[in-house]
C-alpha positions in Angstrom: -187.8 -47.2 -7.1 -185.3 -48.6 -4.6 -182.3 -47.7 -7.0 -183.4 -44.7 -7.7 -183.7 -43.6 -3.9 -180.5 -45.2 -3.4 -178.4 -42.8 -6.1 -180.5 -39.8 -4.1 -179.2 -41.4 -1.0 -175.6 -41.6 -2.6 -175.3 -38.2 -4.1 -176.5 -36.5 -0.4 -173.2 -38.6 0.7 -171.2 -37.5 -1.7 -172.3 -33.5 -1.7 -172.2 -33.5 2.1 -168.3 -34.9 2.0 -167.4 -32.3 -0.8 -168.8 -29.5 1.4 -166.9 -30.7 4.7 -164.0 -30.8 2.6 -164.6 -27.4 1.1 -164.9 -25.8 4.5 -162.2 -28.0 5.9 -159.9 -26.3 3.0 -161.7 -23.0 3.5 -161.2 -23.1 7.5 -157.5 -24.2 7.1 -156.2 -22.9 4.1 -157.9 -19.8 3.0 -159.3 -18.7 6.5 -155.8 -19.2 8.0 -153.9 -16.4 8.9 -157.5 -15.0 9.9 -157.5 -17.8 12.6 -153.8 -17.8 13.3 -153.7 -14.5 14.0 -156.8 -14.9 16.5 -155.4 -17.6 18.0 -152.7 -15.4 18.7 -154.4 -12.6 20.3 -155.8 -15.5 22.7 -152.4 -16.4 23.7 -150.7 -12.9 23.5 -151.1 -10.0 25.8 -149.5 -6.6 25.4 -149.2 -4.8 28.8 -148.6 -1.1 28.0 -145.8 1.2 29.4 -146.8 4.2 29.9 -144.0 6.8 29.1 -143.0 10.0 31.4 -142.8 13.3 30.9 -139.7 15.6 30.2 -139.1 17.3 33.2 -139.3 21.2 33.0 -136.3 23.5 35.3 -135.6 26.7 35.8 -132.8 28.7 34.9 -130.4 27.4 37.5 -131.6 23.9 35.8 -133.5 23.5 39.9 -136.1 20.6 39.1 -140.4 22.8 38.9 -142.0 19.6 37.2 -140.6 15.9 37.6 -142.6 12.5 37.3 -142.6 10.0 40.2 -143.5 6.3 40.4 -147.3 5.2 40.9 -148.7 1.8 41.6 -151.8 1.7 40.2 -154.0 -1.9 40.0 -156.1 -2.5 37.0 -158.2 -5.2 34.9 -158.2 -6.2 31.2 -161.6 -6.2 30.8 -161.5 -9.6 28.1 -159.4 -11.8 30.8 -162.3 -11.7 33.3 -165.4 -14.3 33.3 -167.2 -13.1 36.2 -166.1 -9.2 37.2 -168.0 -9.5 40.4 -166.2 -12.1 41.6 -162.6 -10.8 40.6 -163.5 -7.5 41.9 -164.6 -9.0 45.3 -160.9 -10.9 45.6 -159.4 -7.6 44.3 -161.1 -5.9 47.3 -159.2 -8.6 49.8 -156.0 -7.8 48.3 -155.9 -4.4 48.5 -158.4 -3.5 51.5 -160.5 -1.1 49.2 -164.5 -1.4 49.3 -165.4 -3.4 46.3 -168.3 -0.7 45.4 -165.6 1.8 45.3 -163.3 -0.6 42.7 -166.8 -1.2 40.6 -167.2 2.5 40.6 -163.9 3.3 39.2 -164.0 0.3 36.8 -167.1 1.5 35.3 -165.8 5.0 34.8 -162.3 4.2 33.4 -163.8 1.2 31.1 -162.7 1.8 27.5 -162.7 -1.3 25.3 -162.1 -4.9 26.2 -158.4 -5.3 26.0 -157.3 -1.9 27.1 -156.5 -2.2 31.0 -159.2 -0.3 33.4 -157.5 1.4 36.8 -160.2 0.6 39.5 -157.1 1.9 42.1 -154.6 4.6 42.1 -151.1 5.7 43.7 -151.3 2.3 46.0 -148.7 2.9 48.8 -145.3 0.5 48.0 -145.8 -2.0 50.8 -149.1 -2.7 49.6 -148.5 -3.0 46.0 -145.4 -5.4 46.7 -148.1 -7.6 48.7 -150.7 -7.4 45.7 -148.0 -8.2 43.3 -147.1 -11.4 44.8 -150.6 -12.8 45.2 -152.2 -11.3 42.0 -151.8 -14.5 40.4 -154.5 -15.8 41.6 -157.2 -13.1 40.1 -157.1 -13.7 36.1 -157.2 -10.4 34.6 -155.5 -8.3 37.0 -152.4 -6.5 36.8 -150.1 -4.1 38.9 -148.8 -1.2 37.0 -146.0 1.3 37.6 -147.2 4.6 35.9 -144.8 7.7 35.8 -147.0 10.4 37.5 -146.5 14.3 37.4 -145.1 16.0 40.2 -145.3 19.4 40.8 -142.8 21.4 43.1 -144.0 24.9 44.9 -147.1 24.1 43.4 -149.2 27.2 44.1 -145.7 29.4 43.0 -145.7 28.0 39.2 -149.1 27.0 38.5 -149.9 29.7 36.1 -146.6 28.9 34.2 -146.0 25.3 33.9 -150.0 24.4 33.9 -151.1 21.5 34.6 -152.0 17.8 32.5 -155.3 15.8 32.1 -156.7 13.3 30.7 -157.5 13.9 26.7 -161.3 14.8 26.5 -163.2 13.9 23.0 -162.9 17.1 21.2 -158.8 17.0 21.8 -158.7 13.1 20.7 -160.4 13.7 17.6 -157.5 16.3 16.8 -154.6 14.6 17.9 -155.6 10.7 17.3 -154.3 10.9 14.0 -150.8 11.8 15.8 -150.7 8.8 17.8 -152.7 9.4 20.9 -154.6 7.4 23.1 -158.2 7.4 24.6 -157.6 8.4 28.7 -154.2 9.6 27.7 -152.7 12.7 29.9 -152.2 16.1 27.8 -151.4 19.3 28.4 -154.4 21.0 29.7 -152.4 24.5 30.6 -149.5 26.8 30.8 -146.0 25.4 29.4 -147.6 22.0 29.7 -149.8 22.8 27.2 -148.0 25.1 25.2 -144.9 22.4 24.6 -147.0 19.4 24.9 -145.6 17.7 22.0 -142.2 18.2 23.1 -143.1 17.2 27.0 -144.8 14.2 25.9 -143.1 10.9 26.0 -143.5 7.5 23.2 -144.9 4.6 25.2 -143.8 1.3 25.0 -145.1 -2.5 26.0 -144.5 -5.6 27.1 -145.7 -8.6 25.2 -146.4 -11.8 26.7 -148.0 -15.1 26.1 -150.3 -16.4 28.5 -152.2 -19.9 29.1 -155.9 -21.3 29.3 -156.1 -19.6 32.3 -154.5 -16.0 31.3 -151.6 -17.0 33.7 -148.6 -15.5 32.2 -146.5 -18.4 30.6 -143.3 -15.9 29.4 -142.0 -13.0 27.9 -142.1 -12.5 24.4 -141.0 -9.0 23.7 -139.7 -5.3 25.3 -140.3 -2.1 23.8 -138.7 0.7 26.6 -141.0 3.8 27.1 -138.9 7.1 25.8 -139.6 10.1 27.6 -140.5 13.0 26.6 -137.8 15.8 26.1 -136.7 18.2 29.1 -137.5 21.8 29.1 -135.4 24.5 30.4 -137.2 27.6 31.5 -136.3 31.2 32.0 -137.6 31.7 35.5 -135.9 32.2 38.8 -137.8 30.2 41.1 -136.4 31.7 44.2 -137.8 35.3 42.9 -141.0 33.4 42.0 -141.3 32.1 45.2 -140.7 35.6 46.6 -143.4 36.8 44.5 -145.8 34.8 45.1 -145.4 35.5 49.0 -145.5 38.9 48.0 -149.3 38.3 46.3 -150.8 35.7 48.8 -153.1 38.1 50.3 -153.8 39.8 47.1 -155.7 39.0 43.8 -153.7 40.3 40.8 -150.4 39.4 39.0 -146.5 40.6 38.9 -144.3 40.0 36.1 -140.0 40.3 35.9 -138.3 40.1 32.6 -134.4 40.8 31.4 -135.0 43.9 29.0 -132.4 43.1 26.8 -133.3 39.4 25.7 -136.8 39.2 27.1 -136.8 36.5 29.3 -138.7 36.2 32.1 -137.6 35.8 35.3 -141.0 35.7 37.5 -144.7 35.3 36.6 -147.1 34.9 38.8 -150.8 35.3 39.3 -152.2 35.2 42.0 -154.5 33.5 43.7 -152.5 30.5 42.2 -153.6 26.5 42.6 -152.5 23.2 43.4 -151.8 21.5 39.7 -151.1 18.0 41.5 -154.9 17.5 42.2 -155.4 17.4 38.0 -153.2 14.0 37.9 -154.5 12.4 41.1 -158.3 10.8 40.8 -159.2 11.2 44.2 -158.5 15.0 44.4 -162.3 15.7 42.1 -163.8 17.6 44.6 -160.6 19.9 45.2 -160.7 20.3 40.7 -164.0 21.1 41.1 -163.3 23.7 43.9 -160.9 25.4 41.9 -162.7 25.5 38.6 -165.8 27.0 40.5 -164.1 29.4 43.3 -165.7 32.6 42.6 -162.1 34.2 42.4 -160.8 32.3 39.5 -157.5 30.5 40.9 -157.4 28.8 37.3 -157.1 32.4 35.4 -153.7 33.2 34.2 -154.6 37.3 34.6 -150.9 38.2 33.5 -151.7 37.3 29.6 -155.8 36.6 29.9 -157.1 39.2 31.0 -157.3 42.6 30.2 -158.0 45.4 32.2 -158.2 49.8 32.3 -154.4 50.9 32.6 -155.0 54.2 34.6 -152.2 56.3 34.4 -149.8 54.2 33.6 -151.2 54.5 29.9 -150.0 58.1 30.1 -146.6 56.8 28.9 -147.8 56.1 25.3 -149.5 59.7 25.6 -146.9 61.5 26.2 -144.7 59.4 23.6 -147.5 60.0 21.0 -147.7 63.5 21.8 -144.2 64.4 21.7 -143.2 61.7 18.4 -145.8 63.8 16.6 -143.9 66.9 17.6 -146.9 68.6 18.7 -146.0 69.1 22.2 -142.6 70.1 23.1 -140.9 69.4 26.5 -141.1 72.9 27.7 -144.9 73.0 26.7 -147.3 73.5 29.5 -150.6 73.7 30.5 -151.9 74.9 33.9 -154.3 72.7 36.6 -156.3 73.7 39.0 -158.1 70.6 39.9 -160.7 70.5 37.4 -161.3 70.7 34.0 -164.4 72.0 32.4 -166.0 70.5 29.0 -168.8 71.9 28.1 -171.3 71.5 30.8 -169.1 68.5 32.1 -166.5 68.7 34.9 -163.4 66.6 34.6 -161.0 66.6 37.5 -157.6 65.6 38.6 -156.7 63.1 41.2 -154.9 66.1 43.1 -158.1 68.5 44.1 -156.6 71.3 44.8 -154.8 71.2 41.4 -150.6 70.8 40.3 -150.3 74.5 38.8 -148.7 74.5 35.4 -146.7 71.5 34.2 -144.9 70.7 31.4 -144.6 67.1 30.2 -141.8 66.0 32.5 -144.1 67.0 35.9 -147.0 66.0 34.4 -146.0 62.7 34.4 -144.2 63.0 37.4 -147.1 63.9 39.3 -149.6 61.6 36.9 -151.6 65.3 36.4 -155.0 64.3 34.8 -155.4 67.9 33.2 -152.3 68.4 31.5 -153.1 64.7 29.9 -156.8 66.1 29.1 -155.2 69.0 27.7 -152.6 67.2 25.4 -155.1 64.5 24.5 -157.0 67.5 23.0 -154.0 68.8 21.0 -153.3 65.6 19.4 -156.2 63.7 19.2 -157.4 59.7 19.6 -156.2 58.5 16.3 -152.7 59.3 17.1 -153.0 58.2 20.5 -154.3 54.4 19.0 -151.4 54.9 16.0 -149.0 54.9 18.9 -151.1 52.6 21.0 -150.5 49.9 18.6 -147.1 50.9 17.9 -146.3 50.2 21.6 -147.7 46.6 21.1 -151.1 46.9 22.7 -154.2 45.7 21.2 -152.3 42.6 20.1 -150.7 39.5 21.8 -146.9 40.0 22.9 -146.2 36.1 21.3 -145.3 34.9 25.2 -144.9 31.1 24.6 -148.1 30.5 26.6 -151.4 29.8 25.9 -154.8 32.0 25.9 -152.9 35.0 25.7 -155.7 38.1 24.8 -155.4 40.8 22.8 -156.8 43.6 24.5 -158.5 46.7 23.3 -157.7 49.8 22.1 -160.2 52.0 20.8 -160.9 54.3 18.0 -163.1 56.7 16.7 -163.6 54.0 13.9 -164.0 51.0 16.4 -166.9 53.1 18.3 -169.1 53.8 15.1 -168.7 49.9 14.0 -168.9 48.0 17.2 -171.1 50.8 18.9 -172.7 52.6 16.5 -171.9 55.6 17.7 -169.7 58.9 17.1 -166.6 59.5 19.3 -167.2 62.2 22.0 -164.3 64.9 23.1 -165.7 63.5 26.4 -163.8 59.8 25.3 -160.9 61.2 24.2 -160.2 62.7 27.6 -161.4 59.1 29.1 -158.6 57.6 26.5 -155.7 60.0 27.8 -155.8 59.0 31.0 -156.1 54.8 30.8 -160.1 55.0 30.9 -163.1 54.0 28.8 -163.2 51.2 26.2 -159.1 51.2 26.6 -157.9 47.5 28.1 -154.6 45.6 28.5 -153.1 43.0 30.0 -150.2 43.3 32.4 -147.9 41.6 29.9 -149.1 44.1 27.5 -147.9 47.1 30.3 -144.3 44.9 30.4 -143.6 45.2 27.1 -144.8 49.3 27.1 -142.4 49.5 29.8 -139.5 47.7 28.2 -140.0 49.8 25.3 -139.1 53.0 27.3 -136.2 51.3 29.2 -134.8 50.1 25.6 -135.2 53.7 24.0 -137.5 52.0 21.1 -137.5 48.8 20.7 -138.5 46.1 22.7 -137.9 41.7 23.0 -140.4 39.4 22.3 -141.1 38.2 26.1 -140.1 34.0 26.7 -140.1 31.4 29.1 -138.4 28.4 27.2 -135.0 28.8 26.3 -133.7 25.3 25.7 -136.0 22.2 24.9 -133.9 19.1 25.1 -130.1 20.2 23.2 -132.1 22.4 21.4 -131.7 25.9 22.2 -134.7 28.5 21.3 -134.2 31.9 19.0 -136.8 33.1 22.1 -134.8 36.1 22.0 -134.4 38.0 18.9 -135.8 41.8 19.4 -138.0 43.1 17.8 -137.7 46.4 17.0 -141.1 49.0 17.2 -141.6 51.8 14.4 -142.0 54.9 17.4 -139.0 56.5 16.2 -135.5 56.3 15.6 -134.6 59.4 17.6 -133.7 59.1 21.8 -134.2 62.7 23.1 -138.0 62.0 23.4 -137.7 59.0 25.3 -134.6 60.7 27.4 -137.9 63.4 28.5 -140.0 60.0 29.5 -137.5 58.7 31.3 -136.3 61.7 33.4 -140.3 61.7 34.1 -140.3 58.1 35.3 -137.4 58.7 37.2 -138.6 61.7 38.9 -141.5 59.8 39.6 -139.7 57.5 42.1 -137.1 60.1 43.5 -138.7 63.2 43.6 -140.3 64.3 47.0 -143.9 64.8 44.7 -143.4 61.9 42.6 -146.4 59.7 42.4 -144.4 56.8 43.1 -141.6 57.4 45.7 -142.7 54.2 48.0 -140.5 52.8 45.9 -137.7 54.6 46.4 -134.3 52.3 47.4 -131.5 53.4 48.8 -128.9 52.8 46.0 -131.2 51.9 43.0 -132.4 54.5 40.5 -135.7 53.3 39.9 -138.3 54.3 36.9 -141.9 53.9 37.1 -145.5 54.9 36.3 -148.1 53.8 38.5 -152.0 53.5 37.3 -155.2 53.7 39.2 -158.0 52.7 37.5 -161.9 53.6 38.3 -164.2 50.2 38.2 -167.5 51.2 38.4 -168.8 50.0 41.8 -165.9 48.6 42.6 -162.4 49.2 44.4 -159.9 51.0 41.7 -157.7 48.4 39.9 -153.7 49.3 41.1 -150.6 49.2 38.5 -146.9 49.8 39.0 -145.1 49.0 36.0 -141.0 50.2 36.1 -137.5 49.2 35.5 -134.4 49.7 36.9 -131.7 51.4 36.9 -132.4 54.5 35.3 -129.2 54.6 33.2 -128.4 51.5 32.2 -131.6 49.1 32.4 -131.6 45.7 33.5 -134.9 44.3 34.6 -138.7 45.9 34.0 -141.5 44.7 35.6 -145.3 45.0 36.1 -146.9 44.7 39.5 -150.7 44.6 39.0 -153.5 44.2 41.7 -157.3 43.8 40.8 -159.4 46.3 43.2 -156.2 47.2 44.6 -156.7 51.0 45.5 -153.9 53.3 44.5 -151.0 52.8 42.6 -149.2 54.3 44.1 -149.5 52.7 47.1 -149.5 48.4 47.7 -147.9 47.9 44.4 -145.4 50.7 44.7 -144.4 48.9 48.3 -144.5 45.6 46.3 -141.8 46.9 43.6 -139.8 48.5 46.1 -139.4 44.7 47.9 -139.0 42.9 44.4 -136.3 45.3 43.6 -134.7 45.2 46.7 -134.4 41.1 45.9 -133.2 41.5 42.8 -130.2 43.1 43.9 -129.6 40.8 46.5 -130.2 38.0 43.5 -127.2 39.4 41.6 -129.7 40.9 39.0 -128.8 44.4 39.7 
């Protein structure tokens, strides 16, 4: 019995030492690199670098959008044993309340080894003093962050945009393309819209580190590559104008060259501030500007559309005359009103123009000779020519959230309305009213089509990214008609317009210029009339067009005909002219 408990007793022994020696070989042979490569991360901190921006400038290469340095104190989360503690030190160093660092920890914590920011944007003389004493808090770090600085902030908002951080829908998209949780994005405008190019490659510092998470040396560099420059189109001094020229209004204005298409101004207006976006103490100013009732965050030269007025009267009178159903000496005779049926229709003048031919009527924007033709030719042709003039689509601006607008048809009514196309809508239609919308950019490029004689650029903002220069400029041509004495008749129209003592728009008459223009009122119900000026200038050998839009702005005729007789008057003194 003894013997036999003694060979139990032995072969315990003897399995016991095969299966430390099994896991010794398991631990230090097969489980190696597993355990190395641990071992590593224990000793082996990468400190990230975050990259900056490419900085956007005008045409004169004058600096909209640069980055500038920000000292920003953060944690890595895995170095810490006892966050109350460090955040309490942390709060010594850098005389911020340590509920307002645990605040911002908890709202910026990620995962374990990616840095948290519990402060921001620390002023220099401070962040030297932290720097030299954050030693003795494991786990903290002092970054330098490149942070986005916008110039004449309010004057470029709507075109440059603004950045924030990545939100989870966007991440899931662009993860796969290398980007990071909390990362900064194009939220808006250029920003947005060139993001890819804008954005920069981060880089790192590794370093090894002790027991204590003290850093022992540096083991390797990788320099942050910024993101590419981009040269814009815009004048900033006329932008600047511009927008002085909006401030107490709510609407938009648009410049562009009509030969290439670039744009020289853009600018909506009420504008905002897009520095608050990139600094985290400015929340209650983001959400002041997302909530303010009149919509400082819309861009309303390419997002929103709205009843043209009048100044759709151009594409009427193109359509009517193309067709070759009305001729230039055609006329038709007001007297103020216009009777359909039971229903009265009447003209902006009550007392009535007399008889006009096409050249007065649009001259004096007469609503019954535009009833009249509208009649003759129909609302089919007037939508053929509607889209042949590039409305009810996007113009291709490189922006973002550009709409298409609407332009309606007999067809569209009895699908999207159910229901059949009265001679009541096609009057509505002839003069810019009823389901008809665009956006200003839309009433640009209508414009630039009459200035061009028939064809008209794709309108641009970018025209160089980095040493690559942007085909922003190729024309594209429209289908209205190969012929010129029809648009010579428009012209002479829009020209009279300005400079005749009846024209509709002679507040924006300059001495010197020949200026052409259609202005637009357009009824709201219960509302002030929207107000449009679109023109260009000079008459005989165009230059620049532009659209002056104001939302509930009265007459056309009136504040935005005052508006392009300033911007005009600048241009010139620019050189433009």
């Amino acid at each position: 019995m003894f013997y036999v408990k003694k060979n139990i007793f032995k072969t315990v022994i003897y399995l016991s030492f095969i299966f430390l020696a099994f896991n010794l070989f398991y631990l230090q042979v097969i489980s190696y690199p597993i355990h190395k490569q641990r071992s590593l991360e224990n000793i082996i901190r990468i400190i990230p670098l975050e990259a900056p921006r490419g900085i956007i400038y005008d045409r004169n290469n004058r600096i909209l959008v640069d980055n500038r340095i920000s000292f920003d104190l953060a944690i890595i989360p895995q170095e810490v044993d006892n966050i109350d503690i460090t955040l309490e030190n942390l709060s010594k160093l850098c005389g911020i309340s340590k509920k307002r660092l645990y605040k911002n920890y908890k709202r910026n914590y990620t995962t374990p080894f990616i840095p948290v920011t519990v402060a921001c944007d620390l002023d220099k003389r401070k962040a030297f003093f932290i720097d030299e004493n954050i030693a003795s808090v494991p786990g903290a770090i002092l970054l330098s962050n490149p942070r986005r600085n916008y110039r004449n902030p309010q004057a470029i908002s709507h075109i440059v945009g603004h950045i924030g951080k990545i939100d989870e829908a966007e991440y899931k998209i662009l993860r796969g393309y290398g980007y990071k949780i909390r990362e900064y994005v194009g939220k808006s405008g250029i920003e947005k819209y060139y993001n890819s190019y804008l954005r920069g490659e981060d880089g790192g510092i590794q370093v090894e580190v002790d027991s204590a998470s003290r850093r022992v040396r540096r083991l390797g560099y990788k320099s942050p590559k910024k993101g590419k420059d981009i040269f814009l189109t815009i004048d900033i001094d006329i932008q600047r104008m511009v927008n002085l020229l909006l401030r107490e209004e709510t609407g938009a204005c648009i410049a562009m060259d009509v030969k290439s298409g670039e744009i020289l101004a853009l600018v909506n207006s009420p504008g905002f501030d897009p520095n608050i976006f990139v600094d985290p103490t400015k929340q209650r100013q983001r959400l002041a500007s997302l909530r303010q009732k009149d919509y400082p965050m819309l861009n309303r030269a390419i997002s929103s559309a709205y009843p043209p007025g009048s100044a759709f009267k151009i594409v009427v009178a193109a359509a009517a005359l193309y067709s070759g159903k009305i001729k230039k000496d055609t006329s038709f005779y007001c007297s103020g009103t216009y009777n359909l049926g039971k229903a009265k229709f009447s003209c902006w003048e009550k007392k009535g123009h007399g008889s006009q031919n096409i050249i007065q009527g649009l001259t004096h924007s007469c609503n019954i000779f535009f009833y009249n033709v509208g009649r003759v030719i129909g609302p089919n042709l007037i939508h053929r020519y509607s889209v042949r003039f590039g409305l009810s689509q996007p113009t291709g601006v490189d922006l973002p959230g550009e709409v298409s607008g609407l332009v309606p048809s007999p067809l569209w009514k009895r699908l999207n309305k159910n229901e059949s196309w009265y001679p009541g809508d096609t009057l509505n239609f002839t003069i810019g009213q009823g389901y008809l919308l665009i956006t200003p950019i839309q009433a640009l490029k209508m414009i630039t089509l009459i200035a061009n004689k028939g064809f008209t650029p794709r309108p641009f903002l970018a025209r160089r990214i980095g040493k690559l220069n942007l085909e922003g400029n190729k024309v594209n041509r429209t289908t209205i008609a190969e012929e010129k004495n029809e648009f010579d008749i428009i012209q002479q129209a829009l020209f009279n317009a300005e400079n005749d003592s009846t024209g509709t728009g002679q507040r924006a008459r300059v001495e010197g210029l020949k200026i052409c223009g259609k202005t637009g009122t357009a009824q709201v119900p219960k509302a002030e009339t929207h107000a449009w000026f679109a023109g260009y200038v000079p008459y005989d050998s165009p230059k620049i067009s532009f659209v002056i839009f104001l939302e509930h702005g009265g007459g056309g005729g009136r504040k935005p005909a005052d508006m392009a007789r300033v911007l005009c008057k600048y241009l010139r003194e620019r050189g433009y002219l």
